[in-house]
Every structure is written in C-alpha cells, then in structure tokens.
N, C-alpha and C positions, 0 to 999 in steps of 0.2 A: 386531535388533542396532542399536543406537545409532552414530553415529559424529563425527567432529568433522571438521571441514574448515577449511580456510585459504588463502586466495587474493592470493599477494603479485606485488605490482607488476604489474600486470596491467594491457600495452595490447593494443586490437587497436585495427583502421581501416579501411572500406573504401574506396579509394581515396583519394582527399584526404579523405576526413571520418573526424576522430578518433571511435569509438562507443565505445571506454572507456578511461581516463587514468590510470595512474595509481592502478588499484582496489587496494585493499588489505581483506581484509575474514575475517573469525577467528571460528566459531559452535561452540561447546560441545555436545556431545553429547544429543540429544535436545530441543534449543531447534525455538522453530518462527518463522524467522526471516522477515518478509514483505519482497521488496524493491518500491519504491514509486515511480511516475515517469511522468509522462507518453510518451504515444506516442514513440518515436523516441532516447529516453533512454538505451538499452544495457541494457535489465533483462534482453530475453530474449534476448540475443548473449550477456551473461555465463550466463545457465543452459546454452546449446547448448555453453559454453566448459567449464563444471562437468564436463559429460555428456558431452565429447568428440567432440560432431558436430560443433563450429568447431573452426579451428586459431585459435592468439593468437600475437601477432607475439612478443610476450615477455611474461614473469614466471613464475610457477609455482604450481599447484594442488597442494594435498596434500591427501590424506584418512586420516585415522588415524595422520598424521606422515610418509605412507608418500607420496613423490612420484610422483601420477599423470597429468603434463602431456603424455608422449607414449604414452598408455594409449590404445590403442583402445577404444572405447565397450564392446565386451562384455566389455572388462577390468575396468572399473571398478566395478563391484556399485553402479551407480545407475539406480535408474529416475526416469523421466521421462511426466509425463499431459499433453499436448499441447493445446492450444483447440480443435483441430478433432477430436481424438480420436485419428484415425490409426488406428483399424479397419479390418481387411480384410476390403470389404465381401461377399464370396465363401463368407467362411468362416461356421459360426455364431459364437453367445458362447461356445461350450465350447471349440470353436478356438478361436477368437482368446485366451483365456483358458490353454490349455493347450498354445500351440504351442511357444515359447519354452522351457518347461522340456523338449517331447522332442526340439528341433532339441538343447540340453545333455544330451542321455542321462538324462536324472535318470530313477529306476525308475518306474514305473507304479503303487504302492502309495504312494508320495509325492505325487505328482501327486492323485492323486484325494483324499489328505487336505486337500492345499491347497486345493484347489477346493471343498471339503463347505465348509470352515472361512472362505475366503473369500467365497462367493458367498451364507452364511449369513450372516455378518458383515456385507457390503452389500443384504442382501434380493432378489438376482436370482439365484435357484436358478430362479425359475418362465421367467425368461429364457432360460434355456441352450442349445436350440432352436432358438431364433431368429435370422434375421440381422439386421445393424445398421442394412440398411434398413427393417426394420419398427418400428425403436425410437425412443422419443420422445428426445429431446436430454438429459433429464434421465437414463435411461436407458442413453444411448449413453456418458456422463460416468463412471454409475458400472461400465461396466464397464471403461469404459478406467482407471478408478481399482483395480478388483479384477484387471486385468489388470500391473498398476505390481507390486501388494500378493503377488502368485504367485512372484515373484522371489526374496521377502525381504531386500530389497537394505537396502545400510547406508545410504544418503541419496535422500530421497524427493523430485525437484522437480516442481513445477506451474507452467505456462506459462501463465497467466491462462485456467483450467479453466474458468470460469463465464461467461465474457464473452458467448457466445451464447446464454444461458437468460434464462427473464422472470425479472421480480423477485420473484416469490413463489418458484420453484424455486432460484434463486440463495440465499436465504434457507436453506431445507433444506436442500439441499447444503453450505451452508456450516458446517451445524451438523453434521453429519457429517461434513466431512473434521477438524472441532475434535473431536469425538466419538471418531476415532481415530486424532488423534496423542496424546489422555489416556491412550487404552485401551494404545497400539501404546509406545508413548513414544520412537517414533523422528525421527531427527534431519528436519525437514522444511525447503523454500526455497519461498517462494510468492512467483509473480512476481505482480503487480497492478498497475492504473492507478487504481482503485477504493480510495479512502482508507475507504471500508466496512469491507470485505473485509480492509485491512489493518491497521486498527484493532480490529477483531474478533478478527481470527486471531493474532495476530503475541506472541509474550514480546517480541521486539524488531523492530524497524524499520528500515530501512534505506530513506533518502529521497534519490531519484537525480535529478541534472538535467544532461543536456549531457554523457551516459560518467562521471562524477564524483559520489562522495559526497556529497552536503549535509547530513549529519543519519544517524546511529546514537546509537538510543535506545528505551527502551518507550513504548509508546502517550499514555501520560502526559507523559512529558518532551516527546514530540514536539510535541504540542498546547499543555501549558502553556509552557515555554520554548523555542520557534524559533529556529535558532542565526543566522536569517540571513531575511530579506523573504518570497525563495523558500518558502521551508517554512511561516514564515507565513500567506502568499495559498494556497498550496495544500491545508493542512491543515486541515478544517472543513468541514464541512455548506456554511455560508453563508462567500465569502471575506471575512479580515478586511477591515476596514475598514484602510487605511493613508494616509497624509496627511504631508505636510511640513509642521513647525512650524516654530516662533521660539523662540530657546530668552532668555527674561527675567531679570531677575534674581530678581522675586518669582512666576515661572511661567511661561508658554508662553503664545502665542498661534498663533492658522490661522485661516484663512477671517476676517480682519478681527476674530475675539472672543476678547478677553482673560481669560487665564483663572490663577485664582491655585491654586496648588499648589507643594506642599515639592519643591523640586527633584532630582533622580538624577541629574545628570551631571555629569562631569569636565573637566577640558579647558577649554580655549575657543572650543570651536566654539558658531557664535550659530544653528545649525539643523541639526534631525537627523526622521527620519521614526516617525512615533507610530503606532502600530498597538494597533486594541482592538477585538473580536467584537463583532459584533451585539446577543448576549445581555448585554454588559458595559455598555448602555448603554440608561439605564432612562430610563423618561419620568414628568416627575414638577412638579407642580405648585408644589411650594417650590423651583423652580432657577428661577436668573436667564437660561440659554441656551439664547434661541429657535431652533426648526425650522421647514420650511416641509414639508407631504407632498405629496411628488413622485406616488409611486404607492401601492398595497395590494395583496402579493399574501400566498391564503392557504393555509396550510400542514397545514391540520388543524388541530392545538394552539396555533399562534401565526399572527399577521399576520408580515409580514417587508414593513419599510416602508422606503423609501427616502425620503430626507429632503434637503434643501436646507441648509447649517449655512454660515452664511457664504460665502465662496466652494468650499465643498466637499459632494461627496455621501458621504451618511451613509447605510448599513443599518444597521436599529432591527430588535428581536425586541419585538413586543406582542400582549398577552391580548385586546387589543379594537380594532375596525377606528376607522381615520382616513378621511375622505375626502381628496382631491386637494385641494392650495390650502387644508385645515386647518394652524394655529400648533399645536405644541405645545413645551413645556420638558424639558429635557431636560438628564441627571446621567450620569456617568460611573464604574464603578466603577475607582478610579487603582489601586487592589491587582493586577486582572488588565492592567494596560493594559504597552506594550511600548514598546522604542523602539529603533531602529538609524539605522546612519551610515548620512547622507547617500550616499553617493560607494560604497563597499562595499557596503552593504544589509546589516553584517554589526551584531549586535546588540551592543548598549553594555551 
C-alpha cells in the first residue's frame, strides 16, 4: 500500500535549542523522498516525530488525510530501519523477523507467507538461523530491512541505514533498497547526510539546515539551481567554488581581475557572491586569466587542483597533472555559473 503524508507546522526543541522550525512538508504517494542535512540538522528528530517515538511541541502529521499526531507508534502502520538495526540480539532472524506479526495475532499461514516472500525478495532465507551476532553489517541491514517489509506498513522510513557499512557494501545496498521501492512502489523517507545516497535515491529532495527547509526539489534542480549559498557549498562531489565580486558596468571583477561578461543583475547593488563548480572551469590556453597551482590531488578520472586566482582560491577539475607553483589560463563556463546576495546568501 502506498500512502501520502503531510507534515504541517511542525516545531519541536530540546531545551533552548530549536531542532525544527516551522517544518512544513507534503509527499505523494509512492515518491521516494531523501531528507538531506548535516549532522545535528533535525533530519532524524523529524522521522522519530513521523513514527511517533518523539512527541512535537506543536503542528500536525497526517497520513492518508487521516490525523495521526497523537497515534501511538503501533497505531500508525509505519515502519521504521534504524542505523544501528535494533535487533534483538537473543532472538534468531526468523524471530526477529516474525515476532511482531505474532505479538498482533496475525495467523500463522500468513506469517510464513510473508517471510517465504520476504526473506526470498532480500536473499537471507539461508540466514534464518542465525543470530545477529553472527552477522555481517551488510547482513544485519538487510534483515532489519526484511523485518520493516513483514509489516506491510503504508510508509517506510530509513534513519541513515548505510552509515556503518564500507563503501562498496553501501553501494549494493543502495541499489537494493532503489530495487524495491520500483518493485514495492511504496511511499518511502530516507534520512541522509550523504549527498550520494540522496542524489541517487530520491524523486525529490529535501535539503535541511539549522530544523529548517532550504531547498525542495529533484536531484537536478537541487544541483543545477541552488536556491541559496547553503545548498550550493553542500551539494557536489567537490564544494562550489563561491567568491565575492564587484558587480561593473561592462562585468565583474574578484581577486584584483577584470573580467568582461553580459551582465544578470538588477538592482544597484555594486557586489554580490558568484559561485561556479570545479568542473565549470576549464583551463585553457587562449584565455587571458592567469592561475597559480597551489596543490594536485587525484581522483582517478580527473586531478582536482587548487589554484591561486587573484586574491582567491580556486578548485579546477583537469584531465592532466599540474605541478605546485605551475601558471596556467584559465575560462569559465558563464552558462553554469551562479550568483547570490551578498548579505542573504539567497540567490539573485
């Protein structure tokens, strides 16, 4: 079952510190929506707020239309897969897997079809057996994942599920929980600090800073139009590049070099802060705007250089190493480049 959810006005706080402001946030049935934010941001205060383990000082969750803000958790047909798993390590995986449905009475003929269908679906039938201290993390993940999926619940959340795995397991895993929410087509929330993960996963994105929204949007919009500095610097492989200019009449100047281009803005403000990716800034023998290389680090496919550009540092994305204390020239593509207010950081 699919289901929609809606999260209006939503504070909580513990003690003097606000952890969410003000949330307001509305996902469509069967979306797979990632929320996105560094450490300490309110990502997984609001899922334990979804799932009814926090209380919220005010506003209101619905699910299906149907208001479930004073729903105790085993009211509310949502499961939840935890970073640490939350296994009970006593039990095997077939318990752990099948306690839940007989602590609900559900029949015995039921149960076992969910478990043939589930634990066939995530590949650990040969698991069943076992307890969770004999299991690898990768392992442990997916049964806390097949133990979510026994419920059949209407909204599925993940509390940043991967965060303890290497990066190759992190990888399959991730292709599998995308594997089935295509198959399952239910409504999913994945929580993340990992712009990977929510780049990858997500129809839509939700980019959090400080308890507060900065940014709802698909993986595209988020990366190519940043509605604000924040989402900017945090969105990308490598951080943009951002810089305060001089706004001229015939172009912009920074770092002491003049630089001629059709202008974009309004107003009469004479300085506003420019922002343009690594990859947006090509080096190139027929421009007039020297570099100095700071460093070379490499990346497999590309160097990612650090550069000296007037009084500012510059990351460059290039095909072939520079050494330290090499000049080279360097072009800007002005199509992808950005620019926001001074004073706001919010974009012009």
């Amino acid at each position: 079952m699919s289901s929609s959810i809606e999260i209006q006005s939503l504070f909580k706080s513990f003690d003097d510190k606000d952890v969410l402001i003000d949330f307001n946030l509305e996902i469509k049935p069967s979306q797979f929506v990632a929320i996105l934010g560094p450490s300490g941001c309110g990502k997984s205060t609001l899922l334990r707020i979804i799932s009814g383990l926090e209380y919220l000082d005010s506003g209101k969750v619905f699910l299906n239309n149907e208001d479930i803000t004073n729903f105790d958790p085993k009211d509310r047909d949502i499961a939840m897969v935890f970073q640490n798993y939350a296994l009970y390590p006593h039990k095997s995986v077939q318990e752990n897997l099948t306690l839940g449905l007989k602590l609900k009475k559900v029949e015995p003929s039921i149960i076992t079809q969910r478990l043939n269908n589930v634990t066939t679906k995530l590949n650990i039938k040969r698991l069943l057996d076992r307890k969770p201290g004999s299991l690898s993390g990768g392992e442990m993940q997916r049964v806390a994942v097949a133990r979510a999926l026994m419920k059949k619940p209407s909204l599925f959340l993940f509390d940043e599920p991967l965060s303890n795995l290497d990066a190759n397991l992190r990888d399959r895993l991730r292709d599998e929980i995308k594997r089935l929410h295509k198959e399952l087509g239910m409504t999913m929330i994945y929580v993340t600090h990992d712009q990977l993960e929510a780049m990858s996963l997500g129809d839509l994105i939700v980019v959090m800073n400080d308890g507060s929204i900065q940014q709802i949007g698909t993986p595209e919009q988020i990366y190519s139009q940043p509605v604000n500095v924040f989402v900017a610097e945090f969105i990308g492989n490598v951080k943009m590049n951002i810089l305060e200019i001089n706004i001229l009449d015939d172009g912009i100047s920074f770092g002491g070099i003049k630089i001629k281009i059709k202008n974009k803005f309004y107003g009469d403000s004479k300085k506003c802060l420019f922002g343009i990716r690594s990859g947006d800034i090509m080096i190139s023998q027929n421009s007039e705007y020297p570099a100095k290389i700071i460093s070379a680090d490499y990346f497999g496919n590309y160097w990612l250089l650090q550069c000296e550009f007037g009084d500012h540092i510059l990351k460059i994305n290039s095909d072939q190493y520079f050494a330290t204390g090499e000049s080279i020239n360097i072009s800007f593509n002005w199509d992808n480049a950005h620019y926001f207010d001074s004073e706001t950081g919010l974009r012009l």
